[in-house]
Backbone as JSON Lines, residues from 0, in Angstrom:
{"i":0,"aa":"X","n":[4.23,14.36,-12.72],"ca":[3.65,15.01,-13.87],"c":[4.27,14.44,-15.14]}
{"i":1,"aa":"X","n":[3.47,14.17,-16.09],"ca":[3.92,13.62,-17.54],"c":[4.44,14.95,-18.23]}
{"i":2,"aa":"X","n":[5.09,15.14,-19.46],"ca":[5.44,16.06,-20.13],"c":[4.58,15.54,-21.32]}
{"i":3,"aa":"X","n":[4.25,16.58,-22.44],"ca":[4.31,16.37,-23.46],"c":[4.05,18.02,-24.18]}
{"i":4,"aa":"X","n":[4.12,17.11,-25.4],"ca":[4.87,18.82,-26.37],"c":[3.76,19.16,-27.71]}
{"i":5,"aa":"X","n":[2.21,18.9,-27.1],"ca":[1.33,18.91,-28.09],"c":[1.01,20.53,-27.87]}
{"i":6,"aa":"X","n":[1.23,21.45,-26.77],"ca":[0.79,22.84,-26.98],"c":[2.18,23.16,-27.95]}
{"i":7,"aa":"X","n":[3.22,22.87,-27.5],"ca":[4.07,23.72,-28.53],"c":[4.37,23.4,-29.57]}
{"i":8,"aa":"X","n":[3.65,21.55,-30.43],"ca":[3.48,21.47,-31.39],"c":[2.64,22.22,-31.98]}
{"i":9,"aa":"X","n":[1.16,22.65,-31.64],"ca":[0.3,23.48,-31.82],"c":[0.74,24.62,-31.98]}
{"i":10,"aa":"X","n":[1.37,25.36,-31.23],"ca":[2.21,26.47,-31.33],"c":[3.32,27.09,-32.49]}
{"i":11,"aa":"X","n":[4.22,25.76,-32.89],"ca":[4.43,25.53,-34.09],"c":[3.92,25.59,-35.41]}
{"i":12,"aa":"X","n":[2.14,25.16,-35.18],"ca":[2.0,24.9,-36.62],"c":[1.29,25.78,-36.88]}
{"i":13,"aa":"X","n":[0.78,26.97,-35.68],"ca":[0.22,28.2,-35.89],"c":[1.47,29.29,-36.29]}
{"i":14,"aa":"X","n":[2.71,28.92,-35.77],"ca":[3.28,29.88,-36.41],"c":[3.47,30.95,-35.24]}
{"i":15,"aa":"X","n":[3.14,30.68,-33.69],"ca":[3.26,31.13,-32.38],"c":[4.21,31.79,-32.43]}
{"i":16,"aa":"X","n":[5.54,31.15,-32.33],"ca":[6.67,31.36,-32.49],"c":[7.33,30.97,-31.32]}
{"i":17,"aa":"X","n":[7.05,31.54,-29.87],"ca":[7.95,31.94,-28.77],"c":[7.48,30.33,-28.31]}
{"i":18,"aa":"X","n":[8.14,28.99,-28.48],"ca":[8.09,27.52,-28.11],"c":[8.83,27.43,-26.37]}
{"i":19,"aa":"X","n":[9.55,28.17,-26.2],"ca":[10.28,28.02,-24.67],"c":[9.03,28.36,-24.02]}
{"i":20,"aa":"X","n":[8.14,29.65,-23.88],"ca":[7.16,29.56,-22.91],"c":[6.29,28.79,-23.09]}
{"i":21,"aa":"X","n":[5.74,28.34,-24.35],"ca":[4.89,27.3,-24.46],"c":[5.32,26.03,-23.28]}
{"i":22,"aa":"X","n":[6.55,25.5,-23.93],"ca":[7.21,24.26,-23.56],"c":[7.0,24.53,-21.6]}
{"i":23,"aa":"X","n":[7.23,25.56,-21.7],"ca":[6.97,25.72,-19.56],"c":[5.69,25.76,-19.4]}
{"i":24,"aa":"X","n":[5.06,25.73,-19.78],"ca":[2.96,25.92,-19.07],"c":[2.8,24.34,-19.98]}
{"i":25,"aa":"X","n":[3.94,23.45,-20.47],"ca":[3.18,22.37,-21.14],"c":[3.38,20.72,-20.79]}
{"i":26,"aa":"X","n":[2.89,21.49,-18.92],"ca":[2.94,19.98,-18.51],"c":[1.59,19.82,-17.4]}
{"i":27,"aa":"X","n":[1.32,18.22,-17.51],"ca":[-0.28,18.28,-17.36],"c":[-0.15,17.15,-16.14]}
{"i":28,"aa":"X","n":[-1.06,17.62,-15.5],"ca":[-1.1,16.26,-13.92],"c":[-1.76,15.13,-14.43]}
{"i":29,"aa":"X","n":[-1.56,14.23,-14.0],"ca":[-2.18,13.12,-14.13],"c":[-3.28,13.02,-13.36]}
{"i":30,"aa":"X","n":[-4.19,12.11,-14.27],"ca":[-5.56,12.53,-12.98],"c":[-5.42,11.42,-12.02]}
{"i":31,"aa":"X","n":[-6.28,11.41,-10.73],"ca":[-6.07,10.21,-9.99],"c":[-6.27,9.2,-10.72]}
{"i":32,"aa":"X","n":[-5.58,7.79,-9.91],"ca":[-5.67,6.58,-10.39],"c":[-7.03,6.26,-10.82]}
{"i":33,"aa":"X","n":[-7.77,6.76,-9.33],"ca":[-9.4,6.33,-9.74],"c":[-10.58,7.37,-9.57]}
{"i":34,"aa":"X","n":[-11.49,7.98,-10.25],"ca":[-12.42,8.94,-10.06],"c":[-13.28,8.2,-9.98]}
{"i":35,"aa":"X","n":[-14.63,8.88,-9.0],"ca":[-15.59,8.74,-8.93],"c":[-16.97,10.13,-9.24]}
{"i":36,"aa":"X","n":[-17.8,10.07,-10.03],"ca":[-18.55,10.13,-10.72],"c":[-20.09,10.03,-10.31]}
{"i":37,"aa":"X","n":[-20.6,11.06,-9.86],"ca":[-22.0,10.54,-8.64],"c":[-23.71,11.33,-9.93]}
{"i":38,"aa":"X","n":[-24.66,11.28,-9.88],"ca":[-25.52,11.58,-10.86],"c":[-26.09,12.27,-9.77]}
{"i":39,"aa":"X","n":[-26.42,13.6,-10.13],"ca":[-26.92,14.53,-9.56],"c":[-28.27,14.09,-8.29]}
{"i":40,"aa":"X","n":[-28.53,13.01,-8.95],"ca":[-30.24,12.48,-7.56],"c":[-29.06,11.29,-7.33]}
{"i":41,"aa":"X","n":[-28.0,11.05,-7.23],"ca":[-27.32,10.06,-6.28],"c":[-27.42,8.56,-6.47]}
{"i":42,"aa":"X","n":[-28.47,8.69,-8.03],"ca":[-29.05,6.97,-8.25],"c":[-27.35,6.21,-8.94]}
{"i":43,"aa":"X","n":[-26.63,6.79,-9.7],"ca":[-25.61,6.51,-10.41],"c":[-24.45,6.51,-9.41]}
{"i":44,"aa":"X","n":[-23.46,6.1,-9.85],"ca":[-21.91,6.31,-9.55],"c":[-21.44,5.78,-10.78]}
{"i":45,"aa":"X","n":[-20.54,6.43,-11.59],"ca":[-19.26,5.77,-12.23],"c":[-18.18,6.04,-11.66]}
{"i":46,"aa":"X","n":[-17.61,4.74,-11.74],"ca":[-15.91,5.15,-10.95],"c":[-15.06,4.89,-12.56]}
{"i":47,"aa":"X","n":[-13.95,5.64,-12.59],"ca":[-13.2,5.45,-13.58],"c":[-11.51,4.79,-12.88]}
{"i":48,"aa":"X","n":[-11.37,4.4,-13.65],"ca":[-9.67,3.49,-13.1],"c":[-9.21,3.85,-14.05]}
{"i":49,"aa":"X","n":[-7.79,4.53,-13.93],"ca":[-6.92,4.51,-15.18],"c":[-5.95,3.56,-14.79]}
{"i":50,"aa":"X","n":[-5.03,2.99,-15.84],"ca":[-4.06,2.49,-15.16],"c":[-2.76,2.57,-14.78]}
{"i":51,"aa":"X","n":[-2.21,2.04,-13.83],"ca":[-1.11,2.75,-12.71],"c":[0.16,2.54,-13.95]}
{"i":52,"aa":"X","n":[0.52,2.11,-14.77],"ca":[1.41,2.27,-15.53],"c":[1.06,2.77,-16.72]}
{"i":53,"aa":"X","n":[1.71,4.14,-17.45],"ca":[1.19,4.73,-18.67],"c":[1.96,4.23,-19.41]}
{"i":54,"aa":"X","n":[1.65,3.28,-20.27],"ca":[2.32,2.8,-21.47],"c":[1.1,2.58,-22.86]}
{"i":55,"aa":"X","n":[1.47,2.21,-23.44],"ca":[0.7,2.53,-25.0],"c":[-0.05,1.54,-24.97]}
{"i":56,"aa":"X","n":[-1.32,1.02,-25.56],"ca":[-2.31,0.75,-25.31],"c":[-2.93,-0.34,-23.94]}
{"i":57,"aa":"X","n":[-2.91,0.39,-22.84],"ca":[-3.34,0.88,-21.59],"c":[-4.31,1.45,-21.63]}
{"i":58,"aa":"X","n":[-5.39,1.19,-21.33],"ca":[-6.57,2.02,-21.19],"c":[-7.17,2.16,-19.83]}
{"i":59,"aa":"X","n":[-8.19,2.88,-19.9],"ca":[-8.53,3.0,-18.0],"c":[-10.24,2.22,-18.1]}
{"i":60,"aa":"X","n":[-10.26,1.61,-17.12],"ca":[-11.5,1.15,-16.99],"c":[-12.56,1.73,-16.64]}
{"i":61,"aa":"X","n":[-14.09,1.47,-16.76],"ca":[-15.09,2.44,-15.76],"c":[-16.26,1.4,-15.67]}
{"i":62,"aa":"X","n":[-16.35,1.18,-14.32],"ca":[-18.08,0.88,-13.58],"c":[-19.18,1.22,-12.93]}
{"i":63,"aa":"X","n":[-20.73,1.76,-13.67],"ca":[-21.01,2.48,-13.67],"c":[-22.36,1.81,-12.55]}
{"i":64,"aa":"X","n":[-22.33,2.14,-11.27],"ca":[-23.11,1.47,-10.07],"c":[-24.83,2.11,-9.97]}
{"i":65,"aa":"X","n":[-25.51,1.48,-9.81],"ca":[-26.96,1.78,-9.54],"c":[-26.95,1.81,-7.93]}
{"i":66,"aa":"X","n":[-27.05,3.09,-7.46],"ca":[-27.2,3.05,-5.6],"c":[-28.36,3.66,-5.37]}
{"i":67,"aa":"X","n":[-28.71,2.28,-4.44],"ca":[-30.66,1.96,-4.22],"c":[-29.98,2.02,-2.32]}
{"i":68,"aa":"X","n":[-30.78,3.41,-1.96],"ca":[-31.02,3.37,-0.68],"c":[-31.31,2.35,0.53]}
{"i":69,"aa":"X","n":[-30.29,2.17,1.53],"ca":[-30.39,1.13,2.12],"c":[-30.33,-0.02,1.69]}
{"i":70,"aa":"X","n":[-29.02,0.03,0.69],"ca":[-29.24,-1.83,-0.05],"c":[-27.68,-1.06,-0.22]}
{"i":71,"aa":"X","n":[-26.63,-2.59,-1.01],"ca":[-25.72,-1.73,-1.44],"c":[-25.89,-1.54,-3.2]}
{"i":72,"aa":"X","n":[-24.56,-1.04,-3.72],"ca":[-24.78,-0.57,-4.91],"c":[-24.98,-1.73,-5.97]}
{"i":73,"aa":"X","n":[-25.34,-2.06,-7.34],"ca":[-25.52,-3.1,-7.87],"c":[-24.94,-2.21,-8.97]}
{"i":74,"aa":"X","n":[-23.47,-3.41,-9.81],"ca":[-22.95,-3.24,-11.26],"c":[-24.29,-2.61,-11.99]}
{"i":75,"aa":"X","n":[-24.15,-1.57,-13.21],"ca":[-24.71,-1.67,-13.93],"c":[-24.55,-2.16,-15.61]}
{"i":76,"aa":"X","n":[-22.71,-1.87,-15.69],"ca":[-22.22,-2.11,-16.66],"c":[-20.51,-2.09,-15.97]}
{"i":77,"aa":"X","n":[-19.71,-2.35,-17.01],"ca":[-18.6,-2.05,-16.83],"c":[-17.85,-2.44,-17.88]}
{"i":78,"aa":"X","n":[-16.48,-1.54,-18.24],"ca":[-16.25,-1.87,-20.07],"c":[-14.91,-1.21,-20.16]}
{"i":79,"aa":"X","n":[-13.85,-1.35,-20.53],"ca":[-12.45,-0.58,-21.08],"c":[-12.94,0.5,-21.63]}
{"i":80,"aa":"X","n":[-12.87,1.63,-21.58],"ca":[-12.69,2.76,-22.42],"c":[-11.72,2.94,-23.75]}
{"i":81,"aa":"X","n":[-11.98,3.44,-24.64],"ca":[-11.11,3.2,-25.55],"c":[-10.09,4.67,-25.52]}
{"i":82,"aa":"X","n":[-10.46,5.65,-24.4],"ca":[-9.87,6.88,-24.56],"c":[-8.69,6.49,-23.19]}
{"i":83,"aa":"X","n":[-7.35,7.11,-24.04],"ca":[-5.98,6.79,-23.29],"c":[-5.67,7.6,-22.13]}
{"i":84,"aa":"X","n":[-5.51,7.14,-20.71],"ca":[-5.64,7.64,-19.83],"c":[-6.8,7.54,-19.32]}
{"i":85,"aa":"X","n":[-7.4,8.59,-19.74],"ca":[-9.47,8.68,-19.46],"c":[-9.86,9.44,-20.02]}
{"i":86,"aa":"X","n":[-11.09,10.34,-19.38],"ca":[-11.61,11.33,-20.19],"c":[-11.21,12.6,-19.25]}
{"i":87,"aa":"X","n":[-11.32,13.52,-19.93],"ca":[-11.18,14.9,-19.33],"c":[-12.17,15.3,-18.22]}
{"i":88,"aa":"X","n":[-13.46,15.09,-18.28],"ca":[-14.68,15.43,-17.64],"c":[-15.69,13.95,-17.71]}
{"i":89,"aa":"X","n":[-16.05,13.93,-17.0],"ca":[-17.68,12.61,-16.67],"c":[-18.39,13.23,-16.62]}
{"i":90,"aa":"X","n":[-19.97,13.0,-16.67],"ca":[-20.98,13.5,-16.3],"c":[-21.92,12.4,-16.55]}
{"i":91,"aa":"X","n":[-22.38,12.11,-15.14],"ca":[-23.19,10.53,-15.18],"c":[-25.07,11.25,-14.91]}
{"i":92,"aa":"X","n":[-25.99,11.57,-16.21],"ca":[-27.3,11.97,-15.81],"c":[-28.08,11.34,-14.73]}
{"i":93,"aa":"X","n":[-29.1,11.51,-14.27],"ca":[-30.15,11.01,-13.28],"c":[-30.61,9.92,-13.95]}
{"i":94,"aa":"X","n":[-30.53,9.42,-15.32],"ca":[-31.14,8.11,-16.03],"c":[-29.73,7.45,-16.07]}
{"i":95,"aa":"X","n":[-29.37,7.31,-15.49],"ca":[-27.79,6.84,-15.57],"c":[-26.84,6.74,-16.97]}
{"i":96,"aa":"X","n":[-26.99,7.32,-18.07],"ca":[-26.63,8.05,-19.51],"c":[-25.31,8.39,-18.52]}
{"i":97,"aa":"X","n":[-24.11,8.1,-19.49],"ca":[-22.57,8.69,-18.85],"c":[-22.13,9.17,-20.03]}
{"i":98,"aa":"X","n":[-21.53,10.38,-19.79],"ca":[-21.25,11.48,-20.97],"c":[-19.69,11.59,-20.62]}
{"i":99,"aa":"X","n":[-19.16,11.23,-21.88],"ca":[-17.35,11.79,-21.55],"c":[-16.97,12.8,-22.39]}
{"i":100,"aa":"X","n":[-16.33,13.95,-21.92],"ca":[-15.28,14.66,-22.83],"c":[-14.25,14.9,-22.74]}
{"i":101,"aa":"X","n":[-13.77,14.71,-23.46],"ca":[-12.16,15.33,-24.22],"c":[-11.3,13.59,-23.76]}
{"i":102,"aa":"X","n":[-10.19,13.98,-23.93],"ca":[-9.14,12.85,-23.75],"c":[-7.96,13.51,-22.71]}
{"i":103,"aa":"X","n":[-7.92,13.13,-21.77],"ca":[-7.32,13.67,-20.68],"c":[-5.53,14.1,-21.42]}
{"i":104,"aa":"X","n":[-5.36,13.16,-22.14],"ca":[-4.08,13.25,-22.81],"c":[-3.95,12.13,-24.26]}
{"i":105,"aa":"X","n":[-3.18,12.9,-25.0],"ca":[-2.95,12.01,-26.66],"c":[-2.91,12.86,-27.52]}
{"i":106,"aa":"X","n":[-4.03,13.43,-27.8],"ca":[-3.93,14.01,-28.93],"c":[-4.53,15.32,-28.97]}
{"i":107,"aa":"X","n":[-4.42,16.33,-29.76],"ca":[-4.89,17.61,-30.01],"c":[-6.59,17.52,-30.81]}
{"i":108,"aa":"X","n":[-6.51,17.18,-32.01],"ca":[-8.03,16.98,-32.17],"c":[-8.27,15.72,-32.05]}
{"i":109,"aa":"X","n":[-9.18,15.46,-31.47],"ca":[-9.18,13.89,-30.51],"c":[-10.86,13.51,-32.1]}
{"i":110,"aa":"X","n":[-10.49,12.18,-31.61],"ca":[-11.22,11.11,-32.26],"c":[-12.57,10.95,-30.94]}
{"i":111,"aa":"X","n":[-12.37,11.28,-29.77],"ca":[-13.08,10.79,-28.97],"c":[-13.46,12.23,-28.05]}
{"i":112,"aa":"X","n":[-14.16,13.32,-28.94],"ca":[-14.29,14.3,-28.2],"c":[-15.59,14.48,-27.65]}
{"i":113,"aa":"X","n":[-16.36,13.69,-27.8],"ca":[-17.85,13.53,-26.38],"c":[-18.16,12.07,-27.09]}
{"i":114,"aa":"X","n":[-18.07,11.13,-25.78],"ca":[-18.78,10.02,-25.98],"c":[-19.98,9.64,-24.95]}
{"i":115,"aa":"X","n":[-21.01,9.35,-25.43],"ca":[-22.48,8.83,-24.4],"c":[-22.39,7.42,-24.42]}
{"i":116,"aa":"X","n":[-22.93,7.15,-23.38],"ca":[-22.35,5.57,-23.19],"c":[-24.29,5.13,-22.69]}
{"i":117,"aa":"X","n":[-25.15,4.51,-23.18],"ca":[-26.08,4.57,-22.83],"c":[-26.38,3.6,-21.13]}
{"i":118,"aa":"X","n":[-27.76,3.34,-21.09],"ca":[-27.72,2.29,-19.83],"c":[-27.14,0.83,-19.9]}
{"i":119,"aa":"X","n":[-27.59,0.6,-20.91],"ca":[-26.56,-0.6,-21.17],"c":[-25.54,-0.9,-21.28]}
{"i":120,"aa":"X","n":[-24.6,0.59,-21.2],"ca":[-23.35,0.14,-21.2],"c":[-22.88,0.26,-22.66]}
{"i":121,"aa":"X","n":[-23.52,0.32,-23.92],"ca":[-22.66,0.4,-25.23],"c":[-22.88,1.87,-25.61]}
{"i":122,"aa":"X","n":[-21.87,2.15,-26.35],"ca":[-21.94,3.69,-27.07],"c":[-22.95,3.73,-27.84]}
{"i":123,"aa":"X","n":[-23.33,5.16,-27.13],"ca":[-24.96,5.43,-28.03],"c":[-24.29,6.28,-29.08]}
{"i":124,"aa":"X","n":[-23.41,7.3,-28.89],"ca":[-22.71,8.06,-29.88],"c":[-21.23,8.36,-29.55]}
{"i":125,"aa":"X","n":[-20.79,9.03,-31.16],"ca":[-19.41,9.28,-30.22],"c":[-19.39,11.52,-31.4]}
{"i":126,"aa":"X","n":[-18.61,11.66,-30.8],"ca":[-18.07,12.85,-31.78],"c":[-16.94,13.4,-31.95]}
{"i":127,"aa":"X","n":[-16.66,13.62,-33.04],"ca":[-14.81,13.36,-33.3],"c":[-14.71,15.29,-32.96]}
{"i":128,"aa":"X","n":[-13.39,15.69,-32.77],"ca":[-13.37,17.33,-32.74],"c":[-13.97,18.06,-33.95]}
{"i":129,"aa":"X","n":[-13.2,17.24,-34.72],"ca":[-13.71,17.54,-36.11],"c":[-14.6,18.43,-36.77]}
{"i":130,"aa":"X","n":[-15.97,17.59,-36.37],"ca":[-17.31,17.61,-36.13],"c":[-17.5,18.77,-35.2]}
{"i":131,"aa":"X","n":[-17.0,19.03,-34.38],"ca":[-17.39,20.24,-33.16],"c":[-17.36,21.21,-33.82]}
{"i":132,"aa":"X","n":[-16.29,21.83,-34.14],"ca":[-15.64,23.12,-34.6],"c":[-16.38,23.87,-35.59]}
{"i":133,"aa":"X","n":[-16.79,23.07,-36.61],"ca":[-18.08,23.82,-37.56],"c":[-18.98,24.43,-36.75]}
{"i":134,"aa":"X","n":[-19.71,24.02,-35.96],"ca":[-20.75,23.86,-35.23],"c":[-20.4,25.33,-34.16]}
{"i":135,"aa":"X","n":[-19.22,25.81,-33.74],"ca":[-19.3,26.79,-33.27],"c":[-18.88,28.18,-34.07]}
{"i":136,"aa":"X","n":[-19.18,27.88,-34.92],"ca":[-18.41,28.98,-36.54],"c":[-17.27,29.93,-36.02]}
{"i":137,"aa":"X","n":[-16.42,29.04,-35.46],"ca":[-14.88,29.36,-35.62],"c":[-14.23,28.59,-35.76]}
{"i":138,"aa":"X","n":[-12.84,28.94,-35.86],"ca":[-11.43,28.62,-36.39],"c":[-10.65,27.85,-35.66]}
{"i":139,"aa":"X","n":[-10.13,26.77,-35.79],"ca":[-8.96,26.26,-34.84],"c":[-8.21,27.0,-34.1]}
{"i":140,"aa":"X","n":[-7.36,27.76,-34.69],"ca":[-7.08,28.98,-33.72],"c":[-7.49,29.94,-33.01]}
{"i":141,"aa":"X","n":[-8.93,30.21,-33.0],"ca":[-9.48,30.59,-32.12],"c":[-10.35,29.74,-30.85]}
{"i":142,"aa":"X","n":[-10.31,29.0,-31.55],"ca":[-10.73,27.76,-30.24],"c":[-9.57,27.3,-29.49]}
{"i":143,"aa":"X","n":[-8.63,26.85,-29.58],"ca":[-7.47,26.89,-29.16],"c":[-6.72,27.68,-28.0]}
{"i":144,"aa":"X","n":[-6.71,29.37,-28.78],"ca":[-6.17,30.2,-27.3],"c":[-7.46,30.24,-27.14]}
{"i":145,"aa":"X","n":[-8.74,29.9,-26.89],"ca":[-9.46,30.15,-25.33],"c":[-9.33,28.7,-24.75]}
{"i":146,"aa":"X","n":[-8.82,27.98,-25.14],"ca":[-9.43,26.95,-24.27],"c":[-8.72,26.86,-22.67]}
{"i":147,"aa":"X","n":[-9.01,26.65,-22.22],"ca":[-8.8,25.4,-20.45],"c":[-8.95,24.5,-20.19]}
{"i":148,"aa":"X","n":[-9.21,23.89,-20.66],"ca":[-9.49,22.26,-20.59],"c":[-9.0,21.35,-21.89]}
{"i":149,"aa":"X","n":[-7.63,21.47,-21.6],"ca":[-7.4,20.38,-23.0],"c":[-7.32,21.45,-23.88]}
{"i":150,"aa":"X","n":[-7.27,21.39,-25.22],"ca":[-6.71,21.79,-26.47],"c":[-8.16,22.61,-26.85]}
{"i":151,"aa":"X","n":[-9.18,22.13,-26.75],"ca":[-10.59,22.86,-27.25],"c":[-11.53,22.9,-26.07]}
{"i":152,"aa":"X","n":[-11.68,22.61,-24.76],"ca":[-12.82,22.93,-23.75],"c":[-12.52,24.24,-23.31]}
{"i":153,"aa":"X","n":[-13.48,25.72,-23.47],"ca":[-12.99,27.15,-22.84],"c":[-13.89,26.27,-21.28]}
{"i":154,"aa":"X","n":[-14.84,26.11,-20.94],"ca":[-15.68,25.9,-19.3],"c":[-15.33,24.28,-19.15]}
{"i":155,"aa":"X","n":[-15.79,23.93,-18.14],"ca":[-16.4,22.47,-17.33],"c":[-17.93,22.38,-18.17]}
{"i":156,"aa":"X","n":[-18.03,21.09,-18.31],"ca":[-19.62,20.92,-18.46],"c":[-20.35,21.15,-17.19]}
{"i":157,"aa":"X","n":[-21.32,21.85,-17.23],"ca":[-22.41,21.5,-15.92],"c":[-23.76,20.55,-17.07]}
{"i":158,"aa":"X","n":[-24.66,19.74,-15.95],"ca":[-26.06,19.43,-16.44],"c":[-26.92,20.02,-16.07]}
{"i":159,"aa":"X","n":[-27.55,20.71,-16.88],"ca":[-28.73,21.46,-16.63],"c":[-29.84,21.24,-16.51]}
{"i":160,"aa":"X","n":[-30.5,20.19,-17.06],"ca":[-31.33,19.47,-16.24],"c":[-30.86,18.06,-16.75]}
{"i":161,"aa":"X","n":[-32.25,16.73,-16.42],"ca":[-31.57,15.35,-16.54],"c":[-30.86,14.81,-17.8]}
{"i":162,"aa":"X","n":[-31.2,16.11,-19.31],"ca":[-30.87,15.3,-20.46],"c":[-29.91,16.34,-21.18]}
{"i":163,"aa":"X","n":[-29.94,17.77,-20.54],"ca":[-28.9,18.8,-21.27],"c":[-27.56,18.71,-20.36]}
{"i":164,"aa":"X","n":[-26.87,18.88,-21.2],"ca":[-25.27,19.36,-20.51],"c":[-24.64,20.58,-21.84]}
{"i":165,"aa":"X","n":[-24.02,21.52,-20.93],"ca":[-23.86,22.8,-21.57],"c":[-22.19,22.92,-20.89]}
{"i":166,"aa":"X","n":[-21.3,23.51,-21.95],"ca":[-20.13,24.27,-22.11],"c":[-20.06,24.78,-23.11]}
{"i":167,"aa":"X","n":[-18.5,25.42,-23.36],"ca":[-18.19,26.57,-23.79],"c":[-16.68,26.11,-24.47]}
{"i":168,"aa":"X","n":[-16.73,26.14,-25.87],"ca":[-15.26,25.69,-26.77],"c":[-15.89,27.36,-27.98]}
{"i":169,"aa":"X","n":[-14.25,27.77,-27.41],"ca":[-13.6,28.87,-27.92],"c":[-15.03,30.17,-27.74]}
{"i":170,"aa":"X","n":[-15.35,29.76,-26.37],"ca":[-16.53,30.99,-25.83],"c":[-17.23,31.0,-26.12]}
{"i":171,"aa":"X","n":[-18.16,29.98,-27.12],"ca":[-19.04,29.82,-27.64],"c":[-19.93,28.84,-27.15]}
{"i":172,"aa":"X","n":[-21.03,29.11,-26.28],"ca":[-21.86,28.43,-25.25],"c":[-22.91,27.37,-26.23]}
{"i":173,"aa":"X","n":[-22.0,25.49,-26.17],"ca":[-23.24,24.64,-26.35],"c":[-23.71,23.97,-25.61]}
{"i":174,"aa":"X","n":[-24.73,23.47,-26.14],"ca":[-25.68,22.41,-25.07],"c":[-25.63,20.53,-26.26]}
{"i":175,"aa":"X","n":[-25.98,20.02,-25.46],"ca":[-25.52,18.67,-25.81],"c":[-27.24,18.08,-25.18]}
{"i":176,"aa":"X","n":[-27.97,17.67,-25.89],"ca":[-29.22,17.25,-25.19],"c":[-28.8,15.55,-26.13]}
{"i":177,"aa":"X","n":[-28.44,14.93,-24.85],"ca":[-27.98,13.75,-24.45],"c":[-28.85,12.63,-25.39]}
{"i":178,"aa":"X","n":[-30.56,13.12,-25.16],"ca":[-31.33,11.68,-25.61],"c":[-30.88,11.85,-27.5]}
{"i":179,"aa":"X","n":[-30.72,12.92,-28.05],"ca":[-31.28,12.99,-29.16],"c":[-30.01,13.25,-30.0]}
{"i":180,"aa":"X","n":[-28.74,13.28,-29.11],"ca":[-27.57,12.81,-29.79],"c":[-27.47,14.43,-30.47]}
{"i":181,"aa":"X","n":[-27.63,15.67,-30.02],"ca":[-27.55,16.5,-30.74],"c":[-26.88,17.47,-29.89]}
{"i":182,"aa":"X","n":[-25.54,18.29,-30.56],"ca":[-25.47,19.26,-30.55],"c":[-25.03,20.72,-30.92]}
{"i":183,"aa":"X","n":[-25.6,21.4,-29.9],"ca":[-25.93,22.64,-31.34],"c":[-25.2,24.2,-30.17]}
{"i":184,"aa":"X","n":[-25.59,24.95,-30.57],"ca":[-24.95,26.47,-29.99],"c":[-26.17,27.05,-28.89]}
{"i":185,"aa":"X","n":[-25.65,27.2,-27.4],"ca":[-27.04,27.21,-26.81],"c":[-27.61,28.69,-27.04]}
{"i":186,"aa":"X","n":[-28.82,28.92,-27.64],"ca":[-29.23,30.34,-27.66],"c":[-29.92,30.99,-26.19]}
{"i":187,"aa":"X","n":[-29.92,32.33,-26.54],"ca":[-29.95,33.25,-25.18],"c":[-31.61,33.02,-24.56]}
């Protein structure tokens, strides 16, 4: 397990106070060396590679496979990630569209908090935290203590169908509709 001291820096700059319990709940597993990544109809695979030594600019790789029944799989792309370690969550659609969030580890408001990577392989978009937080009309500190996932994810993404993907930062349920680069607060 890596250490690092970004909850009880956070903790700090809210003014928390109590840093010893922080500092004990503030250590994070490393994810496997390599994930794999399957698209709900089975046409996709991304595998992600991080790499076996964590040192500073190290990045993890990902190749994202087209698997055609009874044949084997064929490259579709493959490219360094620019997020350190990897991403927190994958989600590879049925059009083979690969959706990343969060930054498994680095930083608290990340530069790289959902990136779509289209079929070709280049970034169709990216969205900084920044940008998120308006969008659910709350506060850093309230996004914060709910989260589970990293510094701002409260759920897991699920896909809801081939072009939405929906979670939940600071309990506040969005959807991400993939083609149109948009997202917004999912209503009831």
């Amino acid at each position: 397990m890596m250490r690092i001291d970004l909850i009880c820096w956070l903790a700090l700059l809210l003014g928390l106070g109590d840093t010893q319990n922080v500092m004990a709940r503030d250590e994070i597993a490393l994810p496997p060396i390599q994930r794999s990544i399957t698209s709900e109809n089975g046409e996709f695979e991304l595998i992600i590679t991080r790499p076996e030594r964590l040192v500073p600019d190290m990045f993890p790789k990902a190749v994202l496979y087209r698997i055609v029944p009874n044949s084997e799989r064929t490259k579709v792309w493959d490219k360094t990630l620019n997020i350190y370690i990897g991403p927190r969550f994958a989600v590879v659609s049925n059009a083979g569209i690969v959706v990343l969030l969060d930054e498994w580890l680095r930083k608290v408001v990340t530069d790289y908090a959902i990136q779509v990577y289209g079929l070709d392989g280049s970034l169709a978009y990216n969205y900084k935290l920044e940008k998120i937080i308006p969008i659910t009309g709350l506060n850093w500190p309230e996004i914060a203590e709910t989260a589970k996932y990293g510094a701002w994810i409260s759920t897991a993404p699920a896909l809801l169908d081939s072009n939405i993907i929906s979670f939940e930062v600071g309990g506040i349920p969005l959807i991400l509709r993939i083609d149109q680069a948009v997202l917004e607060v999912q209503e009831d």
